[in-house]
N, C-alpha and C positions, 0 to 999 in steps of 0.2 A: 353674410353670404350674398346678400341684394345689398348692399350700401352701394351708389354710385359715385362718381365724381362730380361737384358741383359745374364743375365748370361743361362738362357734356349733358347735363340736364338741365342749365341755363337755354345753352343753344337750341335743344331738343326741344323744349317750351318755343322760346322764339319762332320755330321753325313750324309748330304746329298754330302757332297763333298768327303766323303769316300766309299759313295755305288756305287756299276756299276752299277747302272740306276739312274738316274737323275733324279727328278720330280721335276719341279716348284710348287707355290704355284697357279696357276690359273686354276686348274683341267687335265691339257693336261693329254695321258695316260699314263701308266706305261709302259713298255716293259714285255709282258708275255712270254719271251722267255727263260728268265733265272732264273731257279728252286732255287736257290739260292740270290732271291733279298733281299739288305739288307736295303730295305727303311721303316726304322721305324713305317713309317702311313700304309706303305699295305705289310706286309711280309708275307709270305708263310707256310703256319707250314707244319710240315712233317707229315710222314704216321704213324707216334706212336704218334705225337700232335692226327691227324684226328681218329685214333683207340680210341683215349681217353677220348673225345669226343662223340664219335658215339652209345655208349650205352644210354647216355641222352637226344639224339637228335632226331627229330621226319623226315625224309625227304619226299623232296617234287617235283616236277616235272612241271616245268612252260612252257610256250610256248613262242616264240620272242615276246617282246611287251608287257607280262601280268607283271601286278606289284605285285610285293614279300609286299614291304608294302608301305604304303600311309604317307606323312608329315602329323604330327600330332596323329600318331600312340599312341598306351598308350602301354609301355614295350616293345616294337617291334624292331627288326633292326639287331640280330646276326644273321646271316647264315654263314656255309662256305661252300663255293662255291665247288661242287663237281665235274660236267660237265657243259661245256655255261661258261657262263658271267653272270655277272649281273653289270647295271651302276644305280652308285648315280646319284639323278639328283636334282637340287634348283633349285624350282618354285616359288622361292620369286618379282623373278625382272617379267618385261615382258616377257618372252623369258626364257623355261626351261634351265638349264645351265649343264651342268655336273662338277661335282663333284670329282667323280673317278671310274673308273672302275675295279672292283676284277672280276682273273680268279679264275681256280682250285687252290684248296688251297690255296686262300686269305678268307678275312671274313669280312662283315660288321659291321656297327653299330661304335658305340662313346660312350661318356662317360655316356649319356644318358638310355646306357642301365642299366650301375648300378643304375644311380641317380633316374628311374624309371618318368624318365620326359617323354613328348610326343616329338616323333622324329621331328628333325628340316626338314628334306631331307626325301624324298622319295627314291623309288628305284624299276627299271623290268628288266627282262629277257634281257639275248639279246644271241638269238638262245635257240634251245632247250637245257635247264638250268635244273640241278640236285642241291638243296640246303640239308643240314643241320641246320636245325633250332634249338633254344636255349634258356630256356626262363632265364631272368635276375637272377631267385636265381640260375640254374643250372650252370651258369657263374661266381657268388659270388663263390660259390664248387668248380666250377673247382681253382680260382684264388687262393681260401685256399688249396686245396689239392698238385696244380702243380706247386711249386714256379716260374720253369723256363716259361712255358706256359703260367701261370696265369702275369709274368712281359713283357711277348712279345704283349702280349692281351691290357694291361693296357700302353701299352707306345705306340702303337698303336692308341687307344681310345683316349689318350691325346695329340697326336701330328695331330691327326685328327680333333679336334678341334679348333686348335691352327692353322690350316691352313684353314678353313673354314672361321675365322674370318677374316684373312689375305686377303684372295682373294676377298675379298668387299663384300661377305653373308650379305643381307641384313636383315633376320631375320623378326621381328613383325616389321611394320611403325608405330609410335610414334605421331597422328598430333594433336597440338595443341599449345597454344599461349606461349609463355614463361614466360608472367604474372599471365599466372592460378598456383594456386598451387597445385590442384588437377594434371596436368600436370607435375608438378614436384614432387610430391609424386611417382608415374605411372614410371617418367624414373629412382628416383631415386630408387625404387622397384625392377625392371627388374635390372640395373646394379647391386645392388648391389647381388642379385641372379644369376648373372650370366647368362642372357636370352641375346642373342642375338637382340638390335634392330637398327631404322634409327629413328631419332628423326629430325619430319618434323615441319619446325614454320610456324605457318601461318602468323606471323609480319613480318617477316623478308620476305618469299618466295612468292613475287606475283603469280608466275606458279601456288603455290596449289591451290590456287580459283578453276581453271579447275577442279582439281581431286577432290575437295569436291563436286562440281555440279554434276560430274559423281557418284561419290560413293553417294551421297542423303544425305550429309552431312549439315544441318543448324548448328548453333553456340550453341547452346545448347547439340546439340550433343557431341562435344569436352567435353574433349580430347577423340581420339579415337583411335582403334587402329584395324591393317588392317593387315591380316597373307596369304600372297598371294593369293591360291582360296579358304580359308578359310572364315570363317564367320567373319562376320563384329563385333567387338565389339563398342558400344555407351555409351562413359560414362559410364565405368566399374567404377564398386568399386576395390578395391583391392584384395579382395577374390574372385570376380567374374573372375579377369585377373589370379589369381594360378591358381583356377580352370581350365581355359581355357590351360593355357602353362601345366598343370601337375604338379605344384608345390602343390597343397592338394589336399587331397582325404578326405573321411569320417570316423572319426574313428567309432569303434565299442566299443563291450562291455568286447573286452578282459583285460585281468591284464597283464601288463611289469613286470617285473621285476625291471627295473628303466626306469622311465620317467625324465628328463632334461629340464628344463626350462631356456632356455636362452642359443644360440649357439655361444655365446662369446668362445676366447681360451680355459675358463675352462668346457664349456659345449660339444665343439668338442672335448679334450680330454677327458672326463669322456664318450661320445659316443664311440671313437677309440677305449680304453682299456676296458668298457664295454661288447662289442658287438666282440671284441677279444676274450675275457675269456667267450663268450658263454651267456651271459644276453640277455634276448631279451630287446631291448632298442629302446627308441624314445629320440628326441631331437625336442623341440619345441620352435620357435621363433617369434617374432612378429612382425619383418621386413626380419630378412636374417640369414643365418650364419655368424659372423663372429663378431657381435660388433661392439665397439670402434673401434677393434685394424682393423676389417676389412677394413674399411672405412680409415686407414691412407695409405698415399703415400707411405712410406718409416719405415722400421722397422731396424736400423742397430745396437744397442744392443742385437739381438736375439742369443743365441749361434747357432752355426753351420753357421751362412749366415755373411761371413765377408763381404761380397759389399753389405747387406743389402737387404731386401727382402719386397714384397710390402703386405700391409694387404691381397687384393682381392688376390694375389697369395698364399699367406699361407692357407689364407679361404679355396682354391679349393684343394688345397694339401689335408688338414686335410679333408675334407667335404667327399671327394674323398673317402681316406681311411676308414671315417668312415662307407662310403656304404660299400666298398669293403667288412666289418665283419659285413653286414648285418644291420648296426644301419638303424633306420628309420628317417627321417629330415622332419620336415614340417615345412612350412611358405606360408604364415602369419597365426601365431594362437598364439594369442595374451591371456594370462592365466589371469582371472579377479578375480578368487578364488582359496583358499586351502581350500579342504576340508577333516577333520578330524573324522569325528565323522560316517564314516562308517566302516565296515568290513577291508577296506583295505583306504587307501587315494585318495583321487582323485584330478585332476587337472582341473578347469572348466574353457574352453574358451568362449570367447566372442559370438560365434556362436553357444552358447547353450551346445553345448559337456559336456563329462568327458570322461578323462583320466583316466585309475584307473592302479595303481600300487601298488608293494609292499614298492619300495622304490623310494622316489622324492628326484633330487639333484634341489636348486634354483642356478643358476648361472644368474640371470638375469643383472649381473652388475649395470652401474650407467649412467644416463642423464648428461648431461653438462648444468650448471642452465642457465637460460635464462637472456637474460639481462635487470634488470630493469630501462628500458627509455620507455617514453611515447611515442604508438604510433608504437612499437616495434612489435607486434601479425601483423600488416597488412603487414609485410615485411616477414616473416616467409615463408620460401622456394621462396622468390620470389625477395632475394635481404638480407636476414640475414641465416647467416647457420650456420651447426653446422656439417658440414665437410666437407673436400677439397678433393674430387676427379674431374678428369673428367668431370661429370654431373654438379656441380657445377658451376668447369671456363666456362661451357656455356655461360654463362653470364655477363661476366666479363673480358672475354680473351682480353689481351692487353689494359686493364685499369687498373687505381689506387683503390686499396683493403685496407682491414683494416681488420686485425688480432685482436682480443682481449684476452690475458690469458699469462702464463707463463710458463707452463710445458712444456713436450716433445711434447703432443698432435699439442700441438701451435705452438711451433717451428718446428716440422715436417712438417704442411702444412705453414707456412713461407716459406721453402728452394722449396716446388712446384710449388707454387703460385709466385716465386718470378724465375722461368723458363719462365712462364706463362703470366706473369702481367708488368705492364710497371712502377710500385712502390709497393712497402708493405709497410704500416707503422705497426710496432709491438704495441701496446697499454699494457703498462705494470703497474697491481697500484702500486707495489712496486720501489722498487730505486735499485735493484741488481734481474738482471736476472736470475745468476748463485744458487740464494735461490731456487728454483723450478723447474729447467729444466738443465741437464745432461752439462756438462762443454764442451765435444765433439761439443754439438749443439749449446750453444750458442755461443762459438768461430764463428763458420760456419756462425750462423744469425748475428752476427755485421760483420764479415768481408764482409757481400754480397753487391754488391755495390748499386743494387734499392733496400735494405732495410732499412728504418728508425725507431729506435727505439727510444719509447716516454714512457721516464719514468715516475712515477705517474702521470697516465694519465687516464681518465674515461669517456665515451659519455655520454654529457649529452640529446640530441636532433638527431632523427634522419629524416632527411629533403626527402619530396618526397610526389609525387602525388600516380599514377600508378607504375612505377617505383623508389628504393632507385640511389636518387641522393645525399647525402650527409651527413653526420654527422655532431654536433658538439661536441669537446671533450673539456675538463677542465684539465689545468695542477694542482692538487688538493696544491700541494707546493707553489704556487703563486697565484694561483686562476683565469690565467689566462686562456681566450677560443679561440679559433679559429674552423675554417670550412674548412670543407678536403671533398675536392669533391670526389664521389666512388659510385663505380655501387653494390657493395658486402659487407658486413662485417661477418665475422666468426667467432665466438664465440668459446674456449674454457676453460670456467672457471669454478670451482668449482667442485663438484660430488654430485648427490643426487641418493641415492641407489632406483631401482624399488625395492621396497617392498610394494608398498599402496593393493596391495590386499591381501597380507598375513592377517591370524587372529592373534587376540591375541595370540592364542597358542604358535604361534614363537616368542619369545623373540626377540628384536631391541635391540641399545642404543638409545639414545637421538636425535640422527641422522636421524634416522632410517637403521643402520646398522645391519647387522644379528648377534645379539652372538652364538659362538660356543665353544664345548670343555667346561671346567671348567667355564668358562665367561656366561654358561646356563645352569650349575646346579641349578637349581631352583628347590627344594624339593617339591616343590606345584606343579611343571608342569610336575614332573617324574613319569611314569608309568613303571618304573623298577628299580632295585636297584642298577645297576650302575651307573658311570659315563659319562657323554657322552662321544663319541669317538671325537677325537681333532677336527673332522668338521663337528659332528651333531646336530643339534640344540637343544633346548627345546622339541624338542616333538621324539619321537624316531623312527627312520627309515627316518627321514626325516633333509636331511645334505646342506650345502651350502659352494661353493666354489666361489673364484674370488673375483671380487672389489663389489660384495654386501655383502661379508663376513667382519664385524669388524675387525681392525686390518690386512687388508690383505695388499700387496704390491702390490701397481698400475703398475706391469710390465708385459709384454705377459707371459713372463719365468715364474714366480712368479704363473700366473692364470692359467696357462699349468700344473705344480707341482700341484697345487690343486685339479684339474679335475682329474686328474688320480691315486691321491692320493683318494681320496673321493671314488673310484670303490672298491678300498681294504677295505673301513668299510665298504661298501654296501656288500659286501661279508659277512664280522662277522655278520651283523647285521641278513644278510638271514640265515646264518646256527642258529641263534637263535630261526628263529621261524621251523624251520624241527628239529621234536624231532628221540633224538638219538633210533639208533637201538638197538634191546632188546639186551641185553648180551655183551652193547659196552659200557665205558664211554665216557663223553662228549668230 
């Protein structure tokens, strides 16, 4: 959950051993003495930043001691500091902690402000304080209008983050068994959203007993989750826990422009370029941003990142950006209907809603099929996955794992797991690895030396009570079995496109893959006399990019092109329905 990138903790180093003030990551203060600080998380803007500023800001006047705003806030957290002080402080642990303290001319808040989350930290006065205040879209403005302003703001917000997590913030508490899977839904929600949490077990931790007696915790209660002086959550659903952290809000009855289903690569960028070119635009997901691709360890085909770059970090890049041009993100909203037959289309989630737009892009990508062994559904988050981060090796760290599939997917979390784990065995059906998975990588997985690869090979039996204690597999070439003791197996094979809520309207293949372009000309389903455009489906205004698109290329690159590709006939398609000006052709 805290693993960085090396290569942004390089510079982050650089950057603080080149400023004359020095700031650890464990809160100590800044030195307010030098008008000129170059310390990326708390720098100083000047009197034409603060001029710039000051015509969208509302100011304020506090006394020592009052609080500017409260952890947990909804949009809350820019000021810049006029006169006084004012200190962050985290009321996560026992004991309020500081944070950091901004003079004049520094400014609060994180990333949160864009992402329109509830603030993690709080923050008061310290002596009589003169703020400027800011609300989130006036901060989107300034960051579009003042490139140099709006990148001092932003590298700020992220390097503030990035050290919050560092200094042991402990965020939401996490407590519950590591057998439930409702618990592992919960952590793996939060992480992959990017919430800060502490993931307490109560198998493992005899101490928690005390604190569940204290907090009024029985067993039914779990999994729970505990936000310093905040309210107690009991066996939250999952949209009860966004709600709480700020991850969804209620939509209304307005129309987008384009709505985005599925915040995979190709749905963050068709947000980015979007919500850039002035669409007002949402992106809806039913776990997180990011996909497949966010969920992997290591991306090092992507162009521009030669040492390779991690899904969660690309996610927060791109997610980032795409607040920054105002797109909107929600999760969990899980899209159960398309529907066609109003005024404009809509997208209807699980929670009752519509979305209604003029134009829907589907990017919801593809599942990784499940594996058909008996017995396989009660292991499901609780000892079988279907991806390797963090949250995952919880459970497994420094035991013997099993891999199943052959692509990059699999071999990516091979070379984590295999940091991680005290054996891998690869489980492959075929007889040639290099058929499916990039020649770079699988060099890399035979060379590793706890990795074993087991060619045609398939689990027939997976062994265990409560816990996955074993497998049996079949070398299908001889017929023979054997038993591989393991706390984990991670599936990933095949691809099954989410398309089961789509109507007929949209054309599939046989697969259920989306056709687009010529592949959906279907004369019976056209209500216009062109052609589709090369990634609109059967019905018109409504296009599909990524790995639920037929024909598409299973890579980040590949689903990034299509996302931002798809903006450009969301474009053609809208100037078709605005009829032209009198005395102009089309």
């Amino acid at each position: 959950m805290r693993l960085r990138a090396a290569r942004r903790l390089l510079l982050h180093v650089v950057e603080r051993i080149a400023a004359s003030n020095f700031r650890g990551t464990t809160g100590t203060d800044v030195s307010m003495s030098d008008p000129e600080s170059r310390d990326p998380a708390n720098p100083r803007l000047s009197e034409a930043d603060i001029a710039a500023l000051t015509p969208r800001g509302t100011r304020s006047h506090l006394h020592d001691g009052e609080p500017l705003f409260q952890a947990g806030a909804q949009r809350g957290g820019f000021f810049v500091v006029l006169e006084g002080a004012v200190e962050v402080l985290d009321r996560t642990g026992d004991e309020p902690q500081r944070v950091m303290l901004h003079g004049p001319r520094q400014f609060t808040g994180d990333i949160d402000v864009l992402t329109r989350r509830r603030s993690l930290v709080g923050a008061v006065a310290r002596g009589e304080t003169e703020v400027l205040g800011l609300s989130s879209s006036d901060i989107r403005t300034i960051i579009g209008e003042r490139p140099r302003l709006g990148e001092t703001i932003l590298r700020a917000f992220i390097a503030r983050r990035e050290e919050l997590l560092e200094s042991g913030f402990e965020g939401l508490r996490v407590i519950g068994s590591a057998t439930s899977r409702e618990a592992f839904h919960i952590r793996e929600f939060l992480s992959r959203n990017q919430v800060p949490f502490t993931w307490l077990d109560v198998d493992e931790d005899p101490g928690i007993a005390g604190m569940l007696h204290d907090l009024g915790l029985r067993g039914e209660d779990l999994p729970a989750i505990a936000a310093g002086a905040g309210p107690l959550l009991r066996n939250p659903s999952v949209l009860e826990l966004a709600e709480a952290v700020g991850l969804r809000r209620p939509f209304g009855t307005d129309i987008y422009d384009l709505v985005i289903v599925g915040a995979g690569p190709a749905g963050l960028a068709a947000a980015v370029y979007g919500a850039s070119e002035g669409l007002r635009t949402v992106a809806l997901d039913s776990v997180a941003p990011g996909g497949q691709a966010g969920a992997s360890s290591r991306i090092e085909n992507y162009l521009g990142f030669p040492t390779g770059v991690s899904g969660a970090d690309l996610t927060s890049r791109a997610t980032l950006q795409a607040q920054k041009f105002g797109a909107e993100l929600a999760s969990p909203a899980p899209a159960v209907a398309l529907e066609l037959d109003g005024e404009h289309p809509a997208v209807r989630l699980d929670s009752g809603e519509r979305v209604n737009a003029r134009c829907i892009l589907i990017a919801t990508g593809a599942d990784y099929r499940r594996l058909d062994v008996p017995g396989r559904e009660r292991f499901d988050g609780t000892g079988v996955y279907y991806a390797a981060t963090p949250i995952e090796l919880t459970a497994c760290s420094g035991s013997d794992v099993v891999v199943v599939g052959a692509g990059n997917s699999a071999g990516q979390a091979v070379m984590f797991l295999s940091e991680h784990t005290r054996r891998v065995w690869l489980l492959v059906r075929g007889d040639d690895l290099r058929r499916s998975m990039s020649s770079y990588l699988a060099d890399r997985v035979e060379a590793t030396e706890n990795v074993e690869v087991l060619h045609s090979t398939e689990i027939r039996e997976i062994v265990g009570d409560e816990r996955l204690e074993a497998v049996v597999v079949e070398d299908t070439s001889t017929g023979q079995t054997r038993t591989l003791a393991t706390a984990a197996v991670f599936t990933f094979i095949g691809a099954v496109p989410r398309t089961r809520w789509l109507p007929a309207g949209i054309e599939t293949d046989r697969h259920g893959f989306i056709r687009t372009g010529r592949t959906a000309a279907n004369p019976a389903r056209r209500t216009t006399d062109r052609d589709p455009y090369l990634l609109e489906t059967s019905h018109p205004g409504i296009f599909a990019a990524g790995d639920v698109r037929m024909g598409s290329m299973p890579r980040v690159a590949s689903a990034v092109g299509e996302g931002a590709m798809a903006v450009k006939f969301v474009h053609e398609f809208l100037a078709e329905l605005t009829p032209p000006a009198a005395g102009t052709d089309r």
